[in-house]
C-alpha positions as CSV (number, residue, x, y, z in Angstrom):
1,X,119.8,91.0,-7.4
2,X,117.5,94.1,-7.5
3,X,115.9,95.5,-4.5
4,X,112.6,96.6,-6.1
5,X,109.5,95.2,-5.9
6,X,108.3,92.8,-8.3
7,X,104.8,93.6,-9.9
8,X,104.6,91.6,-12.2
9,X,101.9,88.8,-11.9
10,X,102.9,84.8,-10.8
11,X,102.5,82.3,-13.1
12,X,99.7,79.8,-12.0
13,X,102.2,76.8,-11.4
14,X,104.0,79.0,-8.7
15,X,100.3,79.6,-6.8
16,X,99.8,75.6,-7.6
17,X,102.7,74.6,-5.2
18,X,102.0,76.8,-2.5
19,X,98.1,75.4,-2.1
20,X,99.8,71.9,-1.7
21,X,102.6,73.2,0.2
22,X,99.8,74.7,2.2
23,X,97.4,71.2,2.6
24,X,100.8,68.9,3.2
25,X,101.6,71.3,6.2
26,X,98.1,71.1,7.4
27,X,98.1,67.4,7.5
28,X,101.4,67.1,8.8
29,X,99.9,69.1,11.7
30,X,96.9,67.2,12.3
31,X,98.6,63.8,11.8
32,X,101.5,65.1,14.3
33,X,98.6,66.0,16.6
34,X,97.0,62.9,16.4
35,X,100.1,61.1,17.1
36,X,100.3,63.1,20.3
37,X,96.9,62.5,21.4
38,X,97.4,58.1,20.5
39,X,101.5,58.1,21.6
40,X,101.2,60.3,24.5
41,X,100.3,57.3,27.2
42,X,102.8,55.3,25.8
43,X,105.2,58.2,26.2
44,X,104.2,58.7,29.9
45,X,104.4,55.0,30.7
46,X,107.7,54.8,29.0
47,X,109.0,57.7,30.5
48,X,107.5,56.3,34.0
49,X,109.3,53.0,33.8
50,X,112.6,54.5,32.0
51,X,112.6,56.8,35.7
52,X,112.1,53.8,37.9
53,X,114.5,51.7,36.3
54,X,117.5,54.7,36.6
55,X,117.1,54.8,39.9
56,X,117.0,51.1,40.4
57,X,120.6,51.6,38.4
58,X,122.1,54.2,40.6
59,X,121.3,52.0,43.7
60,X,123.0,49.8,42.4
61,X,125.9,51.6,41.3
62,X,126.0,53.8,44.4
63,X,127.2,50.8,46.9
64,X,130.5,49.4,44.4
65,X,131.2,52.9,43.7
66,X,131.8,54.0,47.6
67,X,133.7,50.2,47.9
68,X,136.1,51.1,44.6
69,X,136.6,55.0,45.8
70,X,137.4,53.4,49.3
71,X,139.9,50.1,47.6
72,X,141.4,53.1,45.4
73,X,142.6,55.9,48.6
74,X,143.5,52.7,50.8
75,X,145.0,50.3,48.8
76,X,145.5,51.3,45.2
77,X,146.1,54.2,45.8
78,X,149.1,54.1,48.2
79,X,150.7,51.5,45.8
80,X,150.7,54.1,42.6
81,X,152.2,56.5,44.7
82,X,154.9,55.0,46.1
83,X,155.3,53.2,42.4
84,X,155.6,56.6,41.1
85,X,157.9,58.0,43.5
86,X,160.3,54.6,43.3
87,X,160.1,55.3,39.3
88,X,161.0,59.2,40.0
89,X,164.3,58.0,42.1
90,X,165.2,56.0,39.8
91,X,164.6,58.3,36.8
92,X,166.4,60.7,38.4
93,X,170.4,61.3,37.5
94,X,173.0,60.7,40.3
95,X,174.1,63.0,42.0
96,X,178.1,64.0,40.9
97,X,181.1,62.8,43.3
98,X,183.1,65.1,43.8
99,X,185.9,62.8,45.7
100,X,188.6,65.6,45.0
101,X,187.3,68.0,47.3
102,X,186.8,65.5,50.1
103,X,190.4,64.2,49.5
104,X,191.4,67.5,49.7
105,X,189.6,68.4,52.7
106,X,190.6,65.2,54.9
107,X,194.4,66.1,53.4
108,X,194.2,69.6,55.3
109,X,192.3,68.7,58.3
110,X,195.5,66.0,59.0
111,X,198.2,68.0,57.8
112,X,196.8,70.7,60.0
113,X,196.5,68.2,63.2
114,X,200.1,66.9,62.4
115,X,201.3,70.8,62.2
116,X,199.9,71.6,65.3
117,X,201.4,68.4,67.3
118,X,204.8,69.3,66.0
119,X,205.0,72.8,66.7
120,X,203.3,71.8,69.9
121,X,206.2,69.6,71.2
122,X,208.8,72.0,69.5
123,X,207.6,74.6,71.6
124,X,207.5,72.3,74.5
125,X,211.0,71.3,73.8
126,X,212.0,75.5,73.5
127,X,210.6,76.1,76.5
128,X,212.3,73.2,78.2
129,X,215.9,74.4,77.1
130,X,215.4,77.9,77.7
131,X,213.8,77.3,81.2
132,X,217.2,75.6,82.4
133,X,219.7,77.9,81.6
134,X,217.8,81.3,82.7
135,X,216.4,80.1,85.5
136,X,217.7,81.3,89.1
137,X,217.7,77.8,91.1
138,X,218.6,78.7,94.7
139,X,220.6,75.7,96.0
140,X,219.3,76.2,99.1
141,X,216.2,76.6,101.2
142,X,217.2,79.8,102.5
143,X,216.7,81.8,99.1
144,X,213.6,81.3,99.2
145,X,210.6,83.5,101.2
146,X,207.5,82.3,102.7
147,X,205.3,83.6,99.6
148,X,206.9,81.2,97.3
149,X,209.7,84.3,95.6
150,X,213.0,83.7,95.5
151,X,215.1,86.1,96.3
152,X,217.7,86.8,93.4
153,X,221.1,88.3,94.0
154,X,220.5,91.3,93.0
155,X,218.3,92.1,95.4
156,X,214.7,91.5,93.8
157,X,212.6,89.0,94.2
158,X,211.6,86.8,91.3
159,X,208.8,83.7,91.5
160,X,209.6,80.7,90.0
161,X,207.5,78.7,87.4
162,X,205.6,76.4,88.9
């Protein structure tokens, strides 16, 4: 399509639509006014009422709303919870036993306890052989000084175990 301007002259049908285009906006304006002017009351009454009864239906509402919000954080909503957390355990895989390490572990800790008690009365029973025979045991009274030494025969001055 062309940009220019177009001179040439309308046929008369074109200018025919546009006068009733023209009168049919005209009455649509003065019949929508009209309307206004007859419906407006209604409207106000209407719109009066339709204001009165919302708020008639929020205080209504307001009263069982606070009593469900209060039954759902007391009671309800205690219940889901613990439901949900119940359902979570027992979604929830099991934990893997690992009985081998534990068996391992209680098999050191008392092989460990029975080493010690052996070596314990082996070195008990060591130190009872060797204590006999190296020992200096005066046979008398005399041998021995007022500090608890014996005297040896070589001279020096040894103190027994006690």
């Amino acid at each position: 399509m062309s940009l220019q301007l177009n001179i040439r002259r309308k046929p008369q049908a074109w200018t025919k639509y546009q006068q009733r285009l023209r009168r049919a906006q005209e009455a649509a304006q003065t019949g929508g006014t009209r309307a206004a002017e007859r419906i407006g009351p209604a409207a106000e009454r209407a719109r009066e009422a339709a204001a009165l009864r919302i708020s008639d239906a929020r205080a209504w509402t307001a009263p069982r709303l606070e009593r469900t919000a209060h039954y759902v954080e007391t009671e309800l909503g205690p219940r889901v919870g613990s439901l949900l957390h119940t359902t979570a355990h027992k979604v929830k895989p099991a934990k893997p036993r690992n009985n081998h390490r534990r068996l391992f572990a209680v098999v050191l800790l008392v092989f460990g306890g029975v080493a010690s008690t052996i070596g314990a009365l082996v070195r008990r029973r060591n130190a009872a052989s060797i204590g006999t025979e190296t020992r200096d045991v005066p046979a008398d009274a005399e041998a021995m000084s007022d500090n608890g030494q014996v005297r040896a025969t070589t001279g020096k001055s040894v103190r027994p175990d006690r």
